[in-house]
N, C-alpha and C positions, 0 to 999 in steps of 0.2 A: 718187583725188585728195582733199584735203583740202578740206572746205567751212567755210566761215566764216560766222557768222550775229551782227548786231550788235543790239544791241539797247538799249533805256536813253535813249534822246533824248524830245523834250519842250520844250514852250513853256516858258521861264522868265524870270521880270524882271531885270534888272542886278542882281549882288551873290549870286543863288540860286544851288544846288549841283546839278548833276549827277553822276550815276553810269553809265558807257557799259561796254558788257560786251561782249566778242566771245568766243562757243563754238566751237570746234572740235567737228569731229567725229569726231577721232580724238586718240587722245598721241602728243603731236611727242617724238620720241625722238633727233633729229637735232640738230647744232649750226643754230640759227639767229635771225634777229629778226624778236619782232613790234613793229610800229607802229598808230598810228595816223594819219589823215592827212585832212583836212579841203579842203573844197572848198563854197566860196560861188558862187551864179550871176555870170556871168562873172568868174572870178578861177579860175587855175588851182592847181591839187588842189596842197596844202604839208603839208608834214611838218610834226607836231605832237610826238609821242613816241616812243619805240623800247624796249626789252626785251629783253637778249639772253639766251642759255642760262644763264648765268652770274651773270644776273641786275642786269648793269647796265645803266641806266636813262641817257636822257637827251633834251632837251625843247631846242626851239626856245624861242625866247629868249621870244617872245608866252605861252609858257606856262609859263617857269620859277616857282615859288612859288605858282603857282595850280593846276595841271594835276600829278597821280601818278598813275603807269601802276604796274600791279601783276599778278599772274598767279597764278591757282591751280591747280596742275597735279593735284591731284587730281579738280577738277572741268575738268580743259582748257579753259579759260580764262583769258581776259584783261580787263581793267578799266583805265578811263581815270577818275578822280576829277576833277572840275572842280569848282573853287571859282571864287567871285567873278569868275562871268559876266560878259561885256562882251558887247553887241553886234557886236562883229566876230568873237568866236567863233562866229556863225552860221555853220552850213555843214552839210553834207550827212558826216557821220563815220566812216570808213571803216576798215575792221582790215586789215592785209597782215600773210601771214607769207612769209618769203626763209629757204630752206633756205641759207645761205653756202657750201657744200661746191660744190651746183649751181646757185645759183643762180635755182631755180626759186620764182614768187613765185606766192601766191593773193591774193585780194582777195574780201571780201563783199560785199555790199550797199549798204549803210551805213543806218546810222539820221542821221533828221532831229534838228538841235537846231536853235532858235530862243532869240533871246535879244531879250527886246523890252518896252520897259514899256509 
């Protein structure tokens, strides 16, 4: 099975940049997408970005112009760029990847982001 490990979260003030990274630990060599997907204490877990094989890209509206998902397949991984912080980007940052074919989905961890001045 596929494991996902995130990494890149951190305390930051309104307007600062994050960089979130999620590694596989193998090459997805299948049709599928990954995301990201965010979750603040009580407020349930929302999609944030998405990545498909193909490499099209698309973001919930909270993150258009601020937020690029990107993926380097030589190093099996994936990356969420986060500019110009807001406070309610707080949450807990989570990578899924969904094989389309089966349907089968993984989930990591997630790394912590704060946003706080």
């Amino acid at each position: 099975q596929v494991q996902l490990v995130e990494s890149g979260g951190g305390l930051v003030q309104p307007g600062e940049s994050l960089r979130l990274s999620c590694a596989a630990s193998e090459t997805i060599d299948d049709i599928y997408a990954m995301s990201w997907y965010r979750q603040a204490p009580g407020n349930q877990r929302e999609w944030v970005a998405r990545i498909t094989t193909t490499g099209r890209t698309d973001y919930a509206d909270s993150a258009k112009g601020r937020f690029t998902i990107s993926r380097d397949n030589a190093k099996n991984t994936m990356y969420l760029q986060m500019n110009s912080l807001k406070p309610e980007d707080t949450g807990v940052y989570l990578c899924n990847l969904r094989f389309l074919r089966t349907s089968q989905t993984y989930w990591g961890q997630g790394t912590q982001v704060t946003v706080s001045s």
